[in-house]
FIBAPA-172513 format. One record per residue (C-alpha): x, y, z. Coordinates in steps of 0.05 Angstrom, whole numbers, padded with zeros to 5 digits, always signed. Example, Ala and Ser with C-alpha at 12.3 -4.5 7.8 and 13.67 -1.06 7.14 Angstrom:
<sites>
+00246-00090+00156
+00273-00021+00143
</sites>
This chain:
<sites>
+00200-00567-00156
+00227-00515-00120
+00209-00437-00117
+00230-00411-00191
+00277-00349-00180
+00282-00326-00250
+00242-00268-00266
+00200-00264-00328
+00151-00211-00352
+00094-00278-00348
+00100-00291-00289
+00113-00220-00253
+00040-00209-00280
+00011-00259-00247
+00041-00231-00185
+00002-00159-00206
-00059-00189-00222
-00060-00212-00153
-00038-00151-00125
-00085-00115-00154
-00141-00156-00128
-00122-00150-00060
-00074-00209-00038
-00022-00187-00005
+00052-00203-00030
+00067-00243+00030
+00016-00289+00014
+00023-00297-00064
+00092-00311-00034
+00063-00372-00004
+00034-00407-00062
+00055-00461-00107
+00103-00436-00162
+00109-00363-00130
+00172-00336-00112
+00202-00317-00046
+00190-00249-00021
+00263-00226-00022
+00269-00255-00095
+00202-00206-00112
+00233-00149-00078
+00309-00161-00115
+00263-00161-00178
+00237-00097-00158
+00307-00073-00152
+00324-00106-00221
+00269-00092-00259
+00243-00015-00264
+00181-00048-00308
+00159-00091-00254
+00169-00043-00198
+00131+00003-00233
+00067-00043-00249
+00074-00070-00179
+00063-00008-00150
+00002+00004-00190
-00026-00064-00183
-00019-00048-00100
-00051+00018-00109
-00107-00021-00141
-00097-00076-00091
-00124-00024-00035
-00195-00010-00075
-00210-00086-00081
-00191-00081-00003
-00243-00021-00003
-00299-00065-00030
-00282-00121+00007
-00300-00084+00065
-00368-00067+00042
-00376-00147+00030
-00359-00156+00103
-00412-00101+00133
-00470-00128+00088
-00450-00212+00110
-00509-00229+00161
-00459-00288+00169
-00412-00244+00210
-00406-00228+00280
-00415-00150+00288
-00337-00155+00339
-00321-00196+00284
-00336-00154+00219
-00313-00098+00265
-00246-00112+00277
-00238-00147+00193
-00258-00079+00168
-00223-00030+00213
-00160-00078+00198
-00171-00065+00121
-00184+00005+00126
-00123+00016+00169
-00077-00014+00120
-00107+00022+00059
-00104+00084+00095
-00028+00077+00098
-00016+00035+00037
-00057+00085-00003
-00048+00147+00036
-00066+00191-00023
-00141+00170-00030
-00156+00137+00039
-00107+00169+00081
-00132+00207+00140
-00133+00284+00108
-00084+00326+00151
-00096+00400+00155
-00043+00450+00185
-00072+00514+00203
+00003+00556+00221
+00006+00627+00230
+00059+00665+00258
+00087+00729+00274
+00158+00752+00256
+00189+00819+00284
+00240+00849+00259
+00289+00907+00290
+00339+00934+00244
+00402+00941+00291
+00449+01009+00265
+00503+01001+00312
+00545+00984+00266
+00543+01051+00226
+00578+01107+00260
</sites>
């Protein structure tokens, strides 16, 4: 059986439930019975509904990330390079996947000074 390309609302959640507990899309892509990862993205395109809980099931994707990273300090199991290098890859990605809560917080501190000459020449 090949990859089914027919979107329906049953299996588009399947594909958020897995979002939202962290998979990524490109490998839900790769399991039995998924679809392709253009065919997800033309549904996206398609389907306002599923873009929509898509989005939020990433968003929520990036929290399960969150705790997985917690899971990865406290693993005795783990080299420290090792754990090191899973964690700052997770945070990374959730940083810019979820800019909004883990993004790096930007401050702009601008101040200038504007002069202004009023020129009169042009009255005589």
């Amino acid at each position: 059986m090949g990859r089914p390309s027919k979107y329906s609302p049953k299996l588009a959640g399947q594909i958020c439930e897995r979002l939202s507990n962290g998979e990524t899309m490109r490998s839900i892509c790769k399991l039995k019975g998924m679809p392709s990862f253009p065919t997800i993205y033309a549904w996206e395109k398609k389907h306002e509904d599923f873009l929509a809980l898509s989005a939020r099931a990433r968003e929520i994707g990036t929290h399960a990330l969150a705790e997985e990273c917690l899971d990865i300090s406290d693993d005795l199991a783990l080299d420290p390079q090792d754990k090191r290098i899973r964690i700052d890859t997770r945070i990374r990605l959730i940083g810019k996947w979820n800019a909004k809560r883990y993004g790096d917080k930007i401050e702009h501190d601008v101040k200038a000074a504007v002069k202004v000459e009023l020129v009169r020449d042009w009255v005589k």
